[in-house]
C-alpha positions, 0 to 999 in steps of 0.5 A, a space after each residue: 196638563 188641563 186642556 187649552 188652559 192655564 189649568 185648576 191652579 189659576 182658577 184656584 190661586 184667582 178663585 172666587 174669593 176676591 171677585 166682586 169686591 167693587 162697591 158701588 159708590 158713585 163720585 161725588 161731585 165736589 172730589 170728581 169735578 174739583 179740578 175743573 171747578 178750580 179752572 174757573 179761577 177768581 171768577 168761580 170763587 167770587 160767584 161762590 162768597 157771593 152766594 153765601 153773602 146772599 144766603 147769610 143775608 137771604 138777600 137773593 131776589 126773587 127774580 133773579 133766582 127765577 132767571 138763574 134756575 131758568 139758565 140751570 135748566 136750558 144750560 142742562 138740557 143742551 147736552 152731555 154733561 161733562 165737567 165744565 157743564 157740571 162746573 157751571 150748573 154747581 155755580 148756578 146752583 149755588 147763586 139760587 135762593 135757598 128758601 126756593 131750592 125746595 120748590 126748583 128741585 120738586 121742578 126737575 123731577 117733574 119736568 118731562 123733557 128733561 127727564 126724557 132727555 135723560 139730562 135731570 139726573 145730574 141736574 138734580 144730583 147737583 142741585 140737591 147737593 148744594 140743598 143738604 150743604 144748606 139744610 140736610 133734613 129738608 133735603 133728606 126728606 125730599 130725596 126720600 120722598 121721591 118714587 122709588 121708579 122716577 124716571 132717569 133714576 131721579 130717587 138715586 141720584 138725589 138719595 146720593 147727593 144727601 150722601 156725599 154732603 152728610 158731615 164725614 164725622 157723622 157716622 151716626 145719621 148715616 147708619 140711621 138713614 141707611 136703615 131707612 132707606 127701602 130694602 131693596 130698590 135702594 140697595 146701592 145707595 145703602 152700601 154707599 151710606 154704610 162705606 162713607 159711615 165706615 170711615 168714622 165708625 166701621 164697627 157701627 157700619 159693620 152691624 148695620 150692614 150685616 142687619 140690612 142683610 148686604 152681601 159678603 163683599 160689601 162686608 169685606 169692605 168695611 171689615 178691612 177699614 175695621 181692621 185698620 183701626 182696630 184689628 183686635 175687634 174686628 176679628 173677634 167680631 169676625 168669629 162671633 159670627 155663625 160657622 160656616 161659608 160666609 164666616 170663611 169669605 170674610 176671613 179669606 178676603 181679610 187675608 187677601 186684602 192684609 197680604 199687599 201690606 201686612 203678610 204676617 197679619 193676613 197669616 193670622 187672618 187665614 188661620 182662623 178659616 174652618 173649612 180646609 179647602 177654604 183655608 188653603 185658598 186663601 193662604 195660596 192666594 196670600 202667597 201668590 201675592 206676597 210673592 210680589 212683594 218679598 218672594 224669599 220671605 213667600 218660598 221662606 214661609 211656604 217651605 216651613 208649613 208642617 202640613 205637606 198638603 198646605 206646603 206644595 199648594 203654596 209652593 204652587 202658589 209662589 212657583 205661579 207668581 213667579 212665572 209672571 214675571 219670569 215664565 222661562 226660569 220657572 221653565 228651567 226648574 220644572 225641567 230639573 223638577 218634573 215629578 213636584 206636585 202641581 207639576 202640570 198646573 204650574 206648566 200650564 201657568 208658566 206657559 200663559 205667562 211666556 206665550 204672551 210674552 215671548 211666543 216663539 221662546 215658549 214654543 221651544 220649550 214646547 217642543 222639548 217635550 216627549 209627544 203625547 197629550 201633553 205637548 198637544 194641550 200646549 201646543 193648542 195653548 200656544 196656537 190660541 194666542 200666537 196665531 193671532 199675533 205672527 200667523 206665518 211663524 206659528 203656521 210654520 212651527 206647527 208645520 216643522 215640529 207637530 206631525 200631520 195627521 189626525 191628532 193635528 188635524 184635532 188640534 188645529 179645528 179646535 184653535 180655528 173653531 175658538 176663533 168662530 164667527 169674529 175671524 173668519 178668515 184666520 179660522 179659514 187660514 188655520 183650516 188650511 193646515 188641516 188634512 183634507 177631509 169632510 170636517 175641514 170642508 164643514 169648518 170652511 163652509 161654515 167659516 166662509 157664510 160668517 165671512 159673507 156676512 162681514 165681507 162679501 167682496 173678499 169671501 166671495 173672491 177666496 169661496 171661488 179660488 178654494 178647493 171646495 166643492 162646486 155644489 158647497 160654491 153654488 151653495 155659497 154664492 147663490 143667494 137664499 130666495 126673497 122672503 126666506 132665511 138662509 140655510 145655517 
């Protein structure tokens, strides 16, 4: 059995395979604040066709869009801005003459205070949002000629407000202003371009993005909405693509996006990895979360692989899902089952499981086990976590059913040390139970400085009442002289 931890199995049922999948894609205005635009009722709605009656006329006076861009600014500066700030500077924004936005978002980038304050980015991401409804190439133009290092990241915020407010159905100018954008300062801003692009055209998104050199997750994500309108192309574009790991990723994470709603599909999708290892891990992973959804269709599916390699790994696989929510039936089977593959992984697993939910249950089951390494890795398991929640009921099994000696003491330092410098009275607590000797002494003195700097009262009070010796108190209590560090 791994030591201390859930074992090989979680580590390759989780894997890498699908981390890192969240792209970055900044709300939008409009969708983040809608409910709070909303609460303005008649008035905001009035402000709104009263807005576009003056930019349909070009009525707006030039006075009063100075006043209203002055309000903009002060309203901005007063502090955090939360959504119904946001609300009022889009209605200001919105009152603005049209043929001034240009020259009022030229200001925001200029004005030191504000962008000391670090309050023009939204500022600005909302005046140029209402700029692209009214004229996107000029606002374009804008957001592209901002310097790359502006302060308060004024590039980024005004190149995502053009994004937001691109028509969804054109996926064209999207990719086309993608590709111009800079390679690397505005790499998020690219991502977000291409996944609002993938919505109308993901197989255009797709070359653009594999152009632009994004990573495997990027294209991960724009593969999936492919898939969804046409699962044929995308996977023949998938296998036109270079043998070799990446091919490999986007494959394994299809799958494992796929087995939520389509199994079968995401099947498909795992047969075409190339690399063995590779191949397993995503049908585990596959299984693990078909297991979820239809578990007599999971154990069904694994059971009928020819492949005995591929067959006990997803056996593994399901046998782990399983112990989420049922740890103590996965128990009972491991029991009647000792020698199935992956026997000590899957324990590992089912133990995490039940530790955390039934602690006390789990140690029963622990201390069924023949006395060995074994038991001992679990046990440590089950230390880590119990003792932090029921110290007196875990100390108290630890007592009755794991014998004193070097092996607990080896045990019991390994639990206290995990808890270090953030709980240095438990890692005192736990100490306790260990033979006296000079590793325990180590571990409390080191224990007790920690609890000095956190609580001086109460770790001078128990460095007193402790057994330690009087030259480690005197060590303890006397503080370093003026100028100089203490000893470590």
């Amino acid at each position: 059995m791994a030591s201390g931890r859930i074992g090989w199995l979680i580590a390759f049922v989780s894997g890498a395979v699908f981390a890192s999948l969240i792209l970055k894609a900044p709300e939008a205005f409009r969708d983040s604040h809608s409910g709070d635009a909303q609460s303005k009722g008649a008035a905001s709605a009035d402000t709104q066709k009263k807005a576009a009656s003056n930019r349909s006329t070009g009525s707006v006076d030039a006075s009063r869009s100075e006043a209203t861009f002055q309000q903009f600014c002060d309203l901005a500066l007063q502090g955090g801005l939360g959504l119904s700030v946001s609300a009022d500077l889009l209605e200001l924004a919105e009152e603005l003459d049209p043929s001034r936005l240009a020259e009022y978002a030229r200001r925001l980038v200029e004005m030191p205070s504000m962008s000391e304050s670090g309050y023009s980015g939204r500022s600005l991401n909302i005046l140029v949002s209402v700029w692209a409804k009214d004229n996107l190439p000029a606002a374009v133009q804008f957001a592209l000629a901002i310097p790359p290092h502006s302060k308060s990241e004024q590039r980024d915020t005004a190149l995502e407000a053009v994004i937001e407010a691109w028509p969804a159905g054109d996926a064209e100018g999207l990719i086309d202003f993608a590709r111009r954008l800079r390679d690397h300062t505005d790499r998020d801003e690219v991502r977000l371009a291409l996944d609002r692009a993938s919505k109308a055209d993901p197989q255009g998104a797709m070359a653009a993005a594999s152009d632009l050199g994004l990573n495997f997750s990027d294209l991960s994500l724009i593969l999936s909405k492919w898939q969804g309108k046409d699962d044929a192309s995308a996977r023949n574009w998938v296998l036109q693509q270079p043998d070799g790991r990446a091919r490999d990723q986007l494959l394994s994470v299809e799958a494992r996006m796929l087995a939520h709603s389509n199994p079968e599909a995401a099947i498909s999708w795992a047969e075409l990895i190339q690399s063995p290892r590779s191949q397993t891990m995503a049908l585990c992973n596959l299984e693990v979360e078909w297991f979820r959804k239809d578990p007599a269709a999971a154990e069904k599916f694994a059971d009928c692989q020819q492949d005995p390699t591929i067959r006990d790994t997803l056996r593994a696989g399901y046998l782990a899902a399983w112990a989420e929510s049922d740890p103590a039936a996965v128990a009972k089977f491991l029991d009647k089952h000792p020698d199935i593959p992956h026997a000590e992984a899957i324990a590992n697993s089912t133990l995490e499981s039940w530790i955390f939910r039934d602690p006390s249950t789990a140690a029963e089951w622990i201390a069924s086990f023949p006395d060995g390494k074994s038991k001992m890795d679990a046990t440590t398991l089950l230390l880590e976590s119990w003792c932090e929640s029921d110290q007196n009921a875990c100390f108290a099994w630890v007592q009755q059913h794991v014998p004193a000696g070097p092996d607990r003491d080896r045990m019991i330092s390994e639990v206290a040390t995990s808890n270090g410098y953030d709980n240095p009275q438990l890692t005192l607590q736990i100490a306790s139970l260990m033979s006296p000797s000079k590793d325990r002494e180590q571990m409390e003195e080191s224990a007790a400085t920690d609890w000095l700097d956190k609580n001086p009262v109460l770790a001078t009070s128990w460095i007193r009442s402790s057994d330690l010796p009087a030259d480690v108190k005197a060590r303890l209590l006397t503080p370093p002289p003026t100028g100089t560090s203490p000893t470590p």
